[in-house]
RODOTI-506971 format. One record per residue (C-alpha): residue number from 1; chain; x, y, z. Coordinates in nm, 4 decimals. Layout:
BEGIN
PT   num   cadena         c1         c2         c3
PT   NUM        A          X          Y          Z
...
This chain:
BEGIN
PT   num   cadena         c1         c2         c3
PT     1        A    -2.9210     5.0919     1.0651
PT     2        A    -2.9987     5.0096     0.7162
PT     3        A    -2.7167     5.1248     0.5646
PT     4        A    -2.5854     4.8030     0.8462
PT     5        A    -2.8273     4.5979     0.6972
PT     6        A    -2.7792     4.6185     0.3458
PT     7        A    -2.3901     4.5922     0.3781
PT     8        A    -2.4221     4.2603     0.5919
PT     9        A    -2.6356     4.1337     0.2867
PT    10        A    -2.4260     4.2109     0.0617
PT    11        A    -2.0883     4.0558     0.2416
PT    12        A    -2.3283     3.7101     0.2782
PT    13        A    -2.3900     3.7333    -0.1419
PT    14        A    -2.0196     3.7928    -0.1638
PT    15        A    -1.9323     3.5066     0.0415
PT    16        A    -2.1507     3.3281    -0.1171
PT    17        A    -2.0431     3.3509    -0.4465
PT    18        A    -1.7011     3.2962    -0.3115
PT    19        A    -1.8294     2.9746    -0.2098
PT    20        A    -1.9948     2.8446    -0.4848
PT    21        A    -1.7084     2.9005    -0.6894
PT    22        A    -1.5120     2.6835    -0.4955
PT    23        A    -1.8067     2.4756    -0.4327
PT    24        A    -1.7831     2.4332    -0.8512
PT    25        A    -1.4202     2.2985    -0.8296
PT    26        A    -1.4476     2.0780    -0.5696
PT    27        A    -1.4004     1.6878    -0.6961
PT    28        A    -1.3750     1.3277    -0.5199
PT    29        A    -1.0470     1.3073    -0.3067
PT    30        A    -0.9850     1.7173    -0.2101
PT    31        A    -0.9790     1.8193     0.1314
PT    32        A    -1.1814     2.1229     0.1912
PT    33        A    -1.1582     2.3081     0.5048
PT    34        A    -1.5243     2.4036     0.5818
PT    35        A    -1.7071     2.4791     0.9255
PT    36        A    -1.8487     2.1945     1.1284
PT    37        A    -2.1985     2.1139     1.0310
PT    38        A    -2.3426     2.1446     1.3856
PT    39        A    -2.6248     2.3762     1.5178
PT    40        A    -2.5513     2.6980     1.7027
PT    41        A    -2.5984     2.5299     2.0352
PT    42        A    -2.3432     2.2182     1.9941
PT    43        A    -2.0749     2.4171     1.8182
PT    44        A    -2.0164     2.6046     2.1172
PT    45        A    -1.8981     2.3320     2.3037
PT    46        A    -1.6045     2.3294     2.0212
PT    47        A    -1.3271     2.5593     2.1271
PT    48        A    -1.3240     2.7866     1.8198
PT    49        A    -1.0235     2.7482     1.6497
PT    50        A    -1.1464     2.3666     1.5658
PT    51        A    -1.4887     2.4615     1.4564
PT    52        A    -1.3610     2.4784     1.1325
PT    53        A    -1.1230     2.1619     0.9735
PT    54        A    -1.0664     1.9786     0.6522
PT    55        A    -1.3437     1.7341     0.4911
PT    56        A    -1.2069     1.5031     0.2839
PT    57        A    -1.4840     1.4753    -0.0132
PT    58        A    -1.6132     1.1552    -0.1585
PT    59        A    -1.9058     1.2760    -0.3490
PT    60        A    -2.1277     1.6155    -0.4066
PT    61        A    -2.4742     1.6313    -0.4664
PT    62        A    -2.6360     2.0244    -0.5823
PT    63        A    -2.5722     2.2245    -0.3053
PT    64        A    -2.3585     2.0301    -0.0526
PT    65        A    -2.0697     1.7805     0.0154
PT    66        A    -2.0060     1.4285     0.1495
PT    67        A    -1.7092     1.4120     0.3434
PT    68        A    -1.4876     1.2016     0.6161
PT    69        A    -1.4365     1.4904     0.8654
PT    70        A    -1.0136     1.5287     0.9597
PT    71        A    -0.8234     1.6018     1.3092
PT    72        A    -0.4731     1.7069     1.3805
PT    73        A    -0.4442     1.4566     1.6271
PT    74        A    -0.4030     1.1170     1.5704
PT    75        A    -0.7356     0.9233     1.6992
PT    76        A    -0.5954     0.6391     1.9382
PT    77        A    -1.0175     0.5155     1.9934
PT    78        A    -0.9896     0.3972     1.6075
PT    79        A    -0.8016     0.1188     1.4583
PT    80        A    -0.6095     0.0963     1.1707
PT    81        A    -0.9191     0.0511     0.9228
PT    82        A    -1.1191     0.2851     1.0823
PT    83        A    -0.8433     0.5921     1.0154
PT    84        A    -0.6097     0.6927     0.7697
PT    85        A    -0.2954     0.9176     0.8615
PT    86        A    -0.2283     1.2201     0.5985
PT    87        A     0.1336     1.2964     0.6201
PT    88        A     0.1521     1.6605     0.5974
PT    89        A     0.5391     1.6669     0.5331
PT    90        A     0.4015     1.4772     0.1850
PT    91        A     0.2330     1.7580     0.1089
PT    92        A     0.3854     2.0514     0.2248
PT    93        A     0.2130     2.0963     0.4939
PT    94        A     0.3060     2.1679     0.8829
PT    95        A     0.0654     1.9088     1.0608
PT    96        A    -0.0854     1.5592     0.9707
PT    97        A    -0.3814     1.4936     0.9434
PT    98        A    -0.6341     1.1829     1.1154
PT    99        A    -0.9536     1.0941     0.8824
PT   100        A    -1.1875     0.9522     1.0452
PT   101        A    -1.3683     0.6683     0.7949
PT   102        A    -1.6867     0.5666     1.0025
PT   103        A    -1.9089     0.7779     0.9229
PT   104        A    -1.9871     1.0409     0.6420
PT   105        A    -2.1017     1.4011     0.7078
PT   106        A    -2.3352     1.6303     0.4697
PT   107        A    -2.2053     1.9526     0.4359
PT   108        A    -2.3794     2.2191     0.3044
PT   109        A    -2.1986     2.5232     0.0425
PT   110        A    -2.2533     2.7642     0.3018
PT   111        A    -1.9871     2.5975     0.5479
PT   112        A    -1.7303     2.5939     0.2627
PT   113        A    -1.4404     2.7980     0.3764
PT   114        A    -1.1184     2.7384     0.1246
PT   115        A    -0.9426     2.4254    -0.0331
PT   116        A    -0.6958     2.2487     0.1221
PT   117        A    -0.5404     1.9661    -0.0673
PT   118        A    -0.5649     1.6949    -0.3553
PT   119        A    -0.4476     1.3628    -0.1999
PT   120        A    -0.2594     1.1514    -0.4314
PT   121        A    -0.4181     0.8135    -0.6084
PT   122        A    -0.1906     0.6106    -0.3567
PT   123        A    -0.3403     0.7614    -0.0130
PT   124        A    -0.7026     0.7482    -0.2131
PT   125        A    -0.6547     0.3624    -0.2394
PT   126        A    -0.5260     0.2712     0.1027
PT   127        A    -0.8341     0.4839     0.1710
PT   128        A    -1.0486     0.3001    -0.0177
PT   129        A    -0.9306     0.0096     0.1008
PT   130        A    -1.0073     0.0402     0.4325
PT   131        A    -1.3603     0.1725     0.3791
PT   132        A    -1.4050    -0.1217     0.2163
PT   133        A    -1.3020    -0.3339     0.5423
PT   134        A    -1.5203    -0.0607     0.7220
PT   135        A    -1.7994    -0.1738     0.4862
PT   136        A    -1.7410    -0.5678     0.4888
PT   137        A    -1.7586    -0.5680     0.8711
PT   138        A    -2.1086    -0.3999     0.8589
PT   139        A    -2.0698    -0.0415     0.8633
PT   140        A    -2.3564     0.0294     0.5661
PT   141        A    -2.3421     0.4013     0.6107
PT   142        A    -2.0250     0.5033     0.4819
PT   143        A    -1.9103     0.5928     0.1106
PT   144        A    -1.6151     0.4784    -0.1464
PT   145        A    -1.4610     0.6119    -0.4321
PT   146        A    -1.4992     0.3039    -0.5796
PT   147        A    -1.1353     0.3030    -0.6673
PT   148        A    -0.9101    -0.0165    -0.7228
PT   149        A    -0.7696    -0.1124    -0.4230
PT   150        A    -0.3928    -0.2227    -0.4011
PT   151        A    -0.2878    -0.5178    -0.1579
PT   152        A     0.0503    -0.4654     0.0068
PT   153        A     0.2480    -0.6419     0.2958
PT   154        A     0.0305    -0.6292     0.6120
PT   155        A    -0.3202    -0.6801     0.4791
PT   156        A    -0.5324    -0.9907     0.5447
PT   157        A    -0.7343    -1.1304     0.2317
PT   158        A    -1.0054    -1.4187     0.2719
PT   159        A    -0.9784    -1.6333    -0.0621
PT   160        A    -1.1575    -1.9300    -0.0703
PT   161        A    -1.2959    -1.9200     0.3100
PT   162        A    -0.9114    -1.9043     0.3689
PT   163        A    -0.7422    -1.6325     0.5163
PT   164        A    -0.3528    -1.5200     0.4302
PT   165        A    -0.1255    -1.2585     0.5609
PT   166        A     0.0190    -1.0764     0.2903
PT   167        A     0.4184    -1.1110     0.3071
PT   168        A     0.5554    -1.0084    -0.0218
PT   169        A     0.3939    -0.8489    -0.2984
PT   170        A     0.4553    -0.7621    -0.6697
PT   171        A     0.3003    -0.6039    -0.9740
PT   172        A     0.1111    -0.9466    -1.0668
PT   173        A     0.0926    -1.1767    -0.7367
PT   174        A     0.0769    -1.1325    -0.3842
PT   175        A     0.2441    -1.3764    -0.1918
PT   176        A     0.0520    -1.4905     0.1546
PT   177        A     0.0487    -1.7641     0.4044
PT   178        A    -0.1892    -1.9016     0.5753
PT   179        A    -0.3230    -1.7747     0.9160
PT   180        A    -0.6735    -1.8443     1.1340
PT   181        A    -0.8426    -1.7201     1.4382
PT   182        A    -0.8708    -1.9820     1.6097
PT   183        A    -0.5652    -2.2995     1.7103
PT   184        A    -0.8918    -2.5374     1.7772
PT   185        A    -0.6191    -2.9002     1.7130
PT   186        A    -0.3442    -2.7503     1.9159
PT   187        A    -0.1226    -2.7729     1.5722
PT   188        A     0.2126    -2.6126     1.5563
PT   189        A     0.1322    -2.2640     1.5009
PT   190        A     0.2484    -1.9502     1.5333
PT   191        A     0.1115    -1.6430     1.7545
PT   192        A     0.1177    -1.2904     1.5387
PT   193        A    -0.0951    -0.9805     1.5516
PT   194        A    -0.2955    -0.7881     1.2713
PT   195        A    -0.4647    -0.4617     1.4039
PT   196        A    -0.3762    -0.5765     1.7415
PT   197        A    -0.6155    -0.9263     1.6974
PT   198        A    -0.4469    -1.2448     1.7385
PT   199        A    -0.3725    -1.4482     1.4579
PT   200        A    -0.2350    -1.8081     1.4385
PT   201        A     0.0090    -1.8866     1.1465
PT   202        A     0.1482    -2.1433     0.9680
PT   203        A     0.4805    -1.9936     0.7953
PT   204        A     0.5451    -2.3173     0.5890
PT   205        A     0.1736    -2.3516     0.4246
PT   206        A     0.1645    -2.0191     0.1770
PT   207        A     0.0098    -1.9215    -0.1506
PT   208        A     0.0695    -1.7131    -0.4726
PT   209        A    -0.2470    -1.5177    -0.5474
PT   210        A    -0.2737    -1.3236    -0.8323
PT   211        A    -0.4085    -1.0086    -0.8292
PT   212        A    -0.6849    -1.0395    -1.0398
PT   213        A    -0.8596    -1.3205    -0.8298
PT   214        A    -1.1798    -1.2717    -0.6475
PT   215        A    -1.0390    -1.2639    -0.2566
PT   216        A    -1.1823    -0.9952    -0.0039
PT   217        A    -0.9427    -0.7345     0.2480
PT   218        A    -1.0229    -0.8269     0.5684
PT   219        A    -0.7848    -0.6314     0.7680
PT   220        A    -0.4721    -0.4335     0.7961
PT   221        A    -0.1744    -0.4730     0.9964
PT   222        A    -0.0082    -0.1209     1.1505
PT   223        A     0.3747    -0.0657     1.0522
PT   224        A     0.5074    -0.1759     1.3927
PT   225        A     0.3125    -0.4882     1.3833
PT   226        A     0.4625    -0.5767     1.0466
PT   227        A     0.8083    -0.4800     1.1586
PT   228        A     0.7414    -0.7239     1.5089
PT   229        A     0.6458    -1.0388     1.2490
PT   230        A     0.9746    -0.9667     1.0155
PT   231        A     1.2077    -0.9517     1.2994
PT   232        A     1.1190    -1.1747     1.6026
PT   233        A     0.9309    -1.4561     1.4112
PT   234        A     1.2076    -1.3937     1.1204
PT   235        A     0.8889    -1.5203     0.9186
PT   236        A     1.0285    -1.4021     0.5622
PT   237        A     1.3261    -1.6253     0.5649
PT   238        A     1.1340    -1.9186     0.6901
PT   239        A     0.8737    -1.8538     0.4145
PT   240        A     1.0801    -1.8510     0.1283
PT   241        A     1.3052    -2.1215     0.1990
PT   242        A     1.0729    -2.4134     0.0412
PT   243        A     1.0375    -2.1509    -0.2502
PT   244        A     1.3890    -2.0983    -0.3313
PT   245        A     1.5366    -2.4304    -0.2113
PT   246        A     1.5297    -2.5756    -0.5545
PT   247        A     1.7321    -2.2585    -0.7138
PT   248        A     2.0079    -2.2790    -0.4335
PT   249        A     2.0327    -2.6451    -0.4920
PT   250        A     2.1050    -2.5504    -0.8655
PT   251        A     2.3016    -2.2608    -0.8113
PT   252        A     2.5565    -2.4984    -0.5972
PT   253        A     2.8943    -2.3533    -0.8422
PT   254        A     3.1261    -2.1128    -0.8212
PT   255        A     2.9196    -1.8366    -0.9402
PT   256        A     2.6753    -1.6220    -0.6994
PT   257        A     2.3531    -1.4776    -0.8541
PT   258        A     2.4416    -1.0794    -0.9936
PT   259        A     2.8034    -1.2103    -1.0827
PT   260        A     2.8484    -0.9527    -1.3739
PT   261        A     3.1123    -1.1083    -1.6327
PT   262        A     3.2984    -0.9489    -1.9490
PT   263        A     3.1176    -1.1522    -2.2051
PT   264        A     3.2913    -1.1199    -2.5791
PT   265        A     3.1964    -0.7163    -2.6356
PT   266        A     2.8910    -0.7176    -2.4030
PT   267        A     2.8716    -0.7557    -1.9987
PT   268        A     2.6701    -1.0155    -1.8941
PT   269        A     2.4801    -1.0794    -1.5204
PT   270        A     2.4488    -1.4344    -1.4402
PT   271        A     2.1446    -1.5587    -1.2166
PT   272        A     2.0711    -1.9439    -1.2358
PT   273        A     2.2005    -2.2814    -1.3211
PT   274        A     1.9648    -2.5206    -1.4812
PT   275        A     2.0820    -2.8687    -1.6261
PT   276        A     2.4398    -2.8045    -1.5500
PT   277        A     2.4006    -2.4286    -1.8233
PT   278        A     2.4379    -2.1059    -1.7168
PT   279        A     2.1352    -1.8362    -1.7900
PT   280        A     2.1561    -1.5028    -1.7286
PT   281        A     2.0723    -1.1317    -1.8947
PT   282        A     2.2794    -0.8855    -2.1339
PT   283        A     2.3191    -0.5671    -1.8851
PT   284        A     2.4214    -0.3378    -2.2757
PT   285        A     2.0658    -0.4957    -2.3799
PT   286        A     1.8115    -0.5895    -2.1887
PT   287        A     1.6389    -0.2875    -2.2048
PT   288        A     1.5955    -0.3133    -2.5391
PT   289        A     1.6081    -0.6752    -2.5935
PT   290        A     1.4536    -0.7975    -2.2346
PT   291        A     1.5843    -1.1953    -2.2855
PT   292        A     1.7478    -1.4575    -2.0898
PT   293        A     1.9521    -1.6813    -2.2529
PT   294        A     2.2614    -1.9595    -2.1946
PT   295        A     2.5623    -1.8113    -2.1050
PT   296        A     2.8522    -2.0273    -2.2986
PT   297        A     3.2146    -2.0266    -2.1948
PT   298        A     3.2549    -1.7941    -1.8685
PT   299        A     3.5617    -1.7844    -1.6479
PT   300        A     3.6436    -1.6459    -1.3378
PT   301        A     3.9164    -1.4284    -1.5318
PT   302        A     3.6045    -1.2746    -1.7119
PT   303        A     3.4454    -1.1906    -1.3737
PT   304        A     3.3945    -0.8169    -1.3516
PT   305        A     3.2247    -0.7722    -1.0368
PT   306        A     2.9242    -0.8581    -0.8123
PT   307        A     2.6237    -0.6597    -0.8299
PT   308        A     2.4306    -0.5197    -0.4941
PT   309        A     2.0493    -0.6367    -0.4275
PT   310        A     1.9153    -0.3249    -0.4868
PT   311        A     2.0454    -0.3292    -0.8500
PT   312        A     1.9466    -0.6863    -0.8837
PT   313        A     1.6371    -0.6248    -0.7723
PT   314        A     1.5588    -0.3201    -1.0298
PT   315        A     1.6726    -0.5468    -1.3448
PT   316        A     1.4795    -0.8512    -1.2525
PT   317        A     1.1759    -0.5906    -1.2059
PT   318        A     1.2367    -0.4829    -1.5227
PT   319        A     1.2132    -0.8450    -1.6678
PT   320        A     0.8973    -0.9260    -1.5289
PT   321        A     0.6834    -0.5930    -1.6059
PT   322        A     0.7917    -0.7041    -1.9802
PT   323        A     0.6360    -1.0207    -1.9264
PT   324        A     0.9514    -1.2516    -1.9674
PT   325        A     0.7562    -1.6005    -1.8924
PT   326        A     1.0203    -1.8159    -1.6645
PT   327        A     0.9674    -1.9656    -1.3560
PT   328        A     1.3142    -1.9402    -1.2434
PT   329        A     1.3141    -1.5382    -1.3105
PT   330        A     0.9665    -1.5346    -1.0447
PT   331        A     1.1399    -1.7281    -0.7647
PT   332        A     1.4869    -1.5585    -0.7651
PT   333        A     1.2797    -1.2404    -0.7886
PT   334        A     1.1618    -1.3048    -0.5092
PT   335        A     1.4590    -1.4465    -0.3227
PT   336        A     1.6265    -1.1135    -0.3809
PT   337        A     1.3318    -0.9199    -0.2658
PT   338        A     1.3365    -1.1149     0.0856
PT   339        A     1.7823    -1.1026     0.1227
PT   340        A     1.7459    -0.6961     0.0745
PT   341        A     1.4649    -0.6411     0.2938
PT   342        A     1.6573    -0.8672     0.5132
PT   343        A     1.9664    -0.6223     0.4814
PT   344        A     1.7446    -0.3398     0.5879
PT   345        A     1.5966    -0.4329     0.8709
């Protein structure tokens, strides 16, 4: 019987140490797979084989963790802020995973079982992200990683008392227009749905926000509802057409933007008309010389071909990350970002 005793002790120091080696490596943003911190009496109500599920860790203190506890199964009683879907495929791994963000559990070292995962920095900001709606709509309880957040297409910002729908985005501006709760003046407005709340838009009244402004995330639309906006209100073409009208008026010649052209010993890409001259970019050069300038003395015999979107889209990219300061260069940027997510849809 002692010989029973002393063994038992000895597995729980071995486990233990097993533990608090793993406990040691442990930082913000792995999943852990420990043992439910419940009593004796409320764990068996838990079929077994769940008592024990990933954590996803957001801080440590001594001798436990703080964690957003994980299911297999997506949680239809939360909404799109209050969950964030792991994709397993992403990570090599057979099932998803459903993190519940309302509330935070202590775990202590003992429930520590193995490691599971180190989510990337872009799940850890839409995370963070939608603690922080969690957070702004009262729930005090819950942690962050106090990470940068990153605004895409589908979020709702308040700047100003305002609030915009996020339609387009880049590395320096988001692009929103204007939506409210509430249609008090019976205007001419628009019916959409963020998070499955209604929404009234106006399409024509939009801003350019850049990134660095003070603004708050208010919410966050789910993929189908941004898919339902794009398609049946065909919103992006509507909102980019006072935008862009200007460059199509200028653009009114022979020449479409990405015509490529033999150009003396260099190819040239032409993309806008301004005071009857023709700009464009050196395709053998802009890399290393990222410039527009005026494209002289071009002829239809010199035209080599027309580039697709997706190539268009990857060279003005390039232009703007190196700061090329031109107005022109912005809008069309944009223009091309709408027409190929137009031919995807």
């Amino acid at each position: 019987m002692i010989n029973k005793i002393i063994a038992h002790i000895k597995r729980r120091i071995a486990t233990y140490k097993t533990q608090k080696r793993i406990f040691e490596t442990i930082q913000k943003g792995n999943m852990v797979w420990c043992k439910m911190p419940l009593s004796k009496k409320q764990l068996k109500k838990i079929e077994e084989s769940h008592r024990v599920r990933p954590y996803l860790i957001v801080d440590k203190g001594p001798n436990f963790l703080l964690g957003y506890y994980t299911s297999s199964k997506n949680r239809k009683d939360l909404n799109n802020y209050q969950k964030y879907i792991i994709k397993g495929i992403k990570y090599k791994r057979s099932k998803d995973s459903c993190i519940d963000l309302t509330n935070i559990k202590k775990v202590h070292i003992r429930n520590i079982k193995s490691t599971y995962i180190k989510l990337s920095q872009i799940d850890i900001k839409n995370i963070e992200k939608r603690i922080r709606i969690n957070q702004y709509r009262g729930n005090s309880d819950i942690l962050r990683f106090n990470e940068p957040i990153y605004i895409e297409v589908g979020d709702v910002i308040q700047k100003n008392k305002s609030l915009y729908y996020i339609y387009s985005e880049d590395n320096v501006n988001i692009y929103g227009f204007k939506i409210q709760k509430r249609n008090k003046q019976n205007q001419e407005l628009e019916k959409i749905k963020v998070n499955k709340k209604k929404y009234y838009a106006n399409f024509k009244e939009f801003r350019v926000i850049n990134r660095n402004d003070d603004f708050e995330i208010l919410d966050i639309a789910t993929d189908e509802e941004i898919i339902k906006i794009f398609n049946e209100k065909n919103m992006k073409k509507r909102v980019i057409e006072k935008d862009v009208e200007e460059i199509l008026e200028r653009n009114n010649n022979e020449y479409q933007i990405g015509t490529v052209f033999k150009y003396g010993k260099s190819t040239v890409m032409y993309l806008y008309t301004e005071n009857n001259k023709f700009y464009g970019v050196d395709l053998l050069w802009y890399k290393i010389k990222p410039r527009l300038f005026e494209i002289k003395r071009i002829t239809k015999k010199e035209l080599l071909e027309i580039k697709e979107l997706e190539e268009i889209n990857k060279i003005l990219e390039f232009l703007i990350e190196k700061n090329i300061q031109n107005s022109n260069i912005k809008k069309i940027h944009e223009y091309v970002r709408e027409m190929l997510y137009f031919s995807m849809v």
